[in-house]
C-alpha positions in Angstrom: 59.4 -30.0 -20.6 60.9 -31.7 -17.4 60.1 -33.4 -14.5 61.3 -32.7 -11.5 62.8 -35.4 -8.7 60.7 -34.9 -6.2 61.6 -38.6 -4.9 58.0 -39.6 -4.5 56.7 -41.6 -7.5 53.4 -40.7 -6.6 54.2 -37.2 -6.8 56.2 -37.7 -9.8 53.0 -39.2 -11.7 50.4 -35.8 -10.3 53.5 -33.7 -11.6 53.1 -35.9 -15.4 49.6 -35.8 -15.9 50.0 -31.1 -14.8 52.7 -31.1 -17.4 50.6 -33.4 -20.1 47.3 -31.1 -19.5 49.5 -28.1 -19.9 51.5 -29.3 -23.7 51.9 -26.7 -26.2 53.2 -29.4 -28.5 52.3 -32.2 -30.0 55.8 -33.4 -29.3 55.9 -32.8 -25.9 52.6 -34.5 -25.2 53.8 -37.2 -26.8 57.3 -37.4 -24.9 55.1 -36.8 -21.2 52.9 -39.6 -22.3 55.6 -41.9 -22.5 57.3 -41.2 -19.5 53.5 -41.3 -17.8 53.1 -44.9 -19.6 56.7 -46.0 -17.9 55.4 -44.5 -14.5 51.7 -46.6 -14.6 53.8 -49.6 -15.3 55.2 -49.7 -11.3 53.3 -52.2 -9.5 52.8 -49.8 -7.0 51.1 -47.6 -8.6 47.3 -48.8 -8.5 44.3 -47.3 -10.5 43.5 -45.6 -7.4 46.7 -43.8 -7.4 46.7 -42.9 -11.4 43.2 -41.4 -10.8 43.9 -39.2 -7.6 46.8 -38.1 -9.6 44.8 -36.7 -12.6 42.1 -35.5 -10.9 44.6 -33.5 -8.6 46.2 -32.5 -12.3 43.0 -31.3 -13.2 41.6 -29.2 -10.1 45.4 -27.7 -10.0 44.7 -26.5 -13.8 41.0 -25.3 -13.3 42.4 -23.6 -9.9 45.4 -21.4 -11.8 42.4 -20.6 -14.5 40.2 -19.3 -11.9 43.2 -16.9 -10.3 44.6 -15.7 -13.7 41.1 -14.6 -14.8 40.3 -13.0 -10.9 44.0 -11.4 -11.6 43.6 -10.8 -15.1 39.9 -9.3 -14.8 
């Protein structure tokens, strides 16, 4: 698992909570939630922003469901 510099840390923290929703290990969950942790510690980063982040996580998951099983059936 990887993130990718995409030099926006707000971009940076939607791309952590994709890859955490998307862990096949317990390993890798584990290692995204401690580089999310390091990420909510920015003073810049508000509540606000952590929320819109997930929530964009979330809809982006639900969304590729939704095509693979129009795709797939």
């Amino acid at each position: 698992m990887k993130f990718e510099n995409t030099g926006d840390k707000f971009e940076t923290l939607f791309q952590g909570f994709y890859l955490l929703f998307g862990c096949p290990t317990t390993k890798d969950r584990d290692e995204v939630s401690r580089m999310i942790c390091i990420m909510l510690m920015d003073s810049e980063i508000t509540k606000e922003h952590a929320q819109q982040a997930c929530e964009r996580a979330v809809t982006a998951h639900l969304n590729e469901k939704k095509l693979e099983a129009t795709f797939n059936g």
